[in-house]
C-alpha positions as CSV (number, residue, x, y, z in Angstrom):
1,X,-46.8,14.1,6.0
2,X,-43.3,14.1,4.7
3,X,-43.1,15.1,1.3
4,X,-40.3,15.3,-1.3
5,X,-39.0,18.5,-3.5
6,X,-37.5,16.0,-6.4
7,X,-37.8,12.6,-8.1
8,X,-37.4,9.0,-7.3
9,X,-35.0,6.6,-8.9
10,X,-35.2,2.9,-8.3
11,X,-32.0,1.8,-6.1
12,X,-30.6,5.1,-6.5
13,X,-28.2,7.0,-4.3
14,X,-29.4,10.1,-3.1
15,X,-28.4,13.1,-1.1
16,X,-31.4,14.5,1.7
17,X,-31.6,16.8,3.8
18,X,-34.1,17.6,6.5
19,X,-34.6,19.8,9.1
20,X,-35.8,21.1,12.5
21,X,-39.0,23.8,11.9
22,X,-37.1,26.1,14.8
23,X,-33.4,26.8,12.6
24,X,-31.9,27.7,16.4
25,X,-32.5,24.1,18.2
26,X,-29.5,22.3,19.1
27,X,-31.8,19.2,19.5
28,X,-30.5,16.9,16.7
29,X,-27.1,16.8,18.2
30,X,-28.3,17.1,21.9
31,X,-30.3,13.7,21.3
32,X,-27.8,12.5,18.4
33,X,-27.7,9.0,20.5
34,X,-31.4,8.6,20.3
35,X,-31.6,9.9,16.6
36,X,-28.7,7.4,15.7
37,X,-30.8,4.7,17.1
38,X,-34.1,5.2,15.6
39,X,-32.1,5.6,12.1
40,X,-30.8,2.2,13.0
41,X,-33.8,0.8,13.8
42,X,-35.4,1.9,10.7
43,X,-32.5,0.6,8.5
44,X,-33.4,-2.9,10.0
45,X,-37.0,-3.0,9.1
46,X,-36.5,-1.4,5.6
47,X,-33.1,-1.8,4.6
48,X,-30.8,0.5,2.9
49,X,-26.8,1.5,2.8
50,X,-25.8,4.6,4.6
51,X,-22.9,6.4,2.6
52,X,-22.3,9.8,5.1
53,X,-24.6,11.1,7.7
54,X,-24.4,14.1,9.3
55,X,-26.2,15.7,11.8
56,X,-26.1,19.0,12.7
57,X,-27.6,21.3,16.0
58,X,-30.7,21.7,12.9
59,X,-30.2,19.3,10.3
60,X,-29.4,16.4,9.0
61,X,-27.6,15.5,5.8
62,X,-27.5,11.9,4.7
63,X,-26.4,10.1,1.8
64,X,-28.0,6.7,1.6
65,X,-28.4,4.1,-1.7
66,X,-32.0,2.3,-1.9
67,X,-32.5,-1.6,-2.5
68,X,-32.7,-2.9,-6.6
69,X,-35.9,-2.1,-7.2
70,X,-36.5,0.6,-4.1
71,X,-37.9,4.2,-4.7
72,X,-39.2,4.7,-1.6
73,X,-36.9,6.5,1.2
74,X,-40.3,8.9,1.7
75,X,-41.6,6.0,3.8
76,X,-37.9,5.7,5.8
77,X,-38.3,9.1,6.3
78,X,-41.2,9.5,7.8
79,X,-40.4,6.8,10.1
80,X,-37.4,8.2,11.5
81,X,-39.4,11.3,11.9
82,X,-42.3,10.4,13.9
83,X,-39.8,7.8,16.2
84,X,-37.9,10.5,17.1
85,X,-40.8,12.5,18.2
86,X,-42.5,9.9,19.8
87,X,-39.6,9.3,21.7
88,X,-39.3,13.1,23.0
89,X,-42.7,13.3,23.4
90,X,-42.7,13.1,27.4
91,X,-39.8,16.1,27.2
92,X,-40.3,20.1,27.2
93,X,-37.9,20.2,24.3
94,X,-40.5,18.8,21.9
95,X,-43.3,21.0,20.8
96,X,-46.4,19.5,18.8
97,X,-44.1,18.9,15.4
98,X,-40.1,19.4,15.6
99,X,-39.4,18.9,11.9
100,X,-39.9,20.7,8.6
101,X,-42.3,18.9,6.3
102,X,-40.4,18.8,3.2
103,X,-37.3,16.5,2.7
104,X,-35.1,17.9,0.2
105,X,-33.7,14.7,-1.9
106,X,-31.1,14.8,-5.4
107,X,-30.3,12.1,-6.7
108,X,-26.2,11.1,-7.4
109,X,-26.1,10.2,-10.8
110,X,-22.0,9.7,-11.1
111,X,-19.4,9.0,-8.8
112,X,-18.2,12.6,-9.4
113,X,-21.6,13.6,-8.5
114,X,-21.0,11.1,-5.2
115,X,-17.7,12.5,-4.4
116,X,-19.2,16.6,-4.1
117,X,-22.0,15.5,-3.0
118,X,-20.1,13.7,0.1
119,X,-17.6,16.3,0.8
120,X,-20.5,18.9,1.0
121,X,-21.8,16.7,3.4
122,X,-18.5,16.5,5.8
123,X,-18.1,20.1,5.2
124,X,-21.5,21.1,6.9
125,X,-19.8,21.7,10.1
126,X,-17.2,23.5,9.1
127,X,-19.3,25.9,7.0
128,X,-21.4,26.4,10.1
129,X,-18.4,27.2,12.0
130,X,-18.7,24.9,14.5
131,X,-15.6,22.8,14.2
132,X,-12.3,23.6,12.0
133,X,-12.0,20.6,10.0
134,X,-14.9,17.8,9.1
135,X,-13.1,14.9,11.0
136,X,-13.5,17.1,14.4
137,X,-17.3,17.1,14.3
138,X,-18.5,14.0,16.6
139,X,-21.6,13.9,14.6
140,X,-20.8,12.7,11.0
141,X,-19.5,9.3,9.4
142,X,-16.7,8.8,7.4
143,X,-17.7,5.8,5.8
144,X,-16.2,4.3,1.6
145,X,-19.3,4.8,-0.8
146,X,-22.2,2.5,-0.8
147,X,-21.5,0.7,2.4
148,X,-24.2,-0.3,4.7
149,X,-23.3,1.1,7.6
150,X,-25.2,2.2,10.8
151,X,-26.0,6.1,11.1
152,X,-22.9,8.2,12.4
């Protein structure tokens, strides 16, 4: 079950992150294709705007802003989960559960709030010393706040 370390707010923006259970697997961005559709996929069925997404060998750190009335990105969440698995599940890379049960979610509450918020994002790479500068890292969007936009 996924569950959440903070509180919802109806059509909010939020910042989540979520991660592999092994901190050493490469297998976000070795199946980044595949996690980018299933992220899309789940976007159609339950809609909601994508602000920055980044995904890391462990990680992912996303940005997204609910529908008027929405407090639910637990549900998205799960979904994208479980996809993803189910669609590694023929493959040696996938034990029983890849992911960390917990997905860590803060709410934006100002555009300054947005604006750190983003650029921690961007900077994941970077800080993880994988690339030199955010706009190297093939795995992260660049998008203007509160567009709905498919996953990096």
């Amino acid at each position: 079950m996924t569950q959440a370390s903070h509180s919802t707010v109806p059509d909010g923006t939020y910042l989540f992150t979520l991660g592999l259970k092994d901190r050493s697997s490469t297998l976000l961005v070795d199946r980044a294709g595949l996690l980018r559709t299933v992220i899309a996929e789940v976007q159609q069925e339950r809609p909601f705007a994508i602000d920055t997404v980044v995904i890391l060998p462990d990680r992912i750190h996303a940005i997204w802003t609910l529908p008027e009335g929405d407090t639910d990105y637990l549900t998205r969440w799960a979904a994208i989960k479980s996809r993803f698995e189910r669609a590694l599940a023929g493959s040696s890379l996938v034990p029983d559960t890849i992911w960390q049960q917990r997905v860590k979610a803060f709410a934006i509450r100002s555009p300054a709030d947005l604006e750190r918020h983003r650029k921690t994002c961007l900077a994941g790479p970077v800080d993880a010393g994988l690339v030199d500068r955010p706009s190297r890292w093939p795995h992260a969007s660049f998008h203007g706040p509160r567009a709905t936009r498919q996953a990096a």
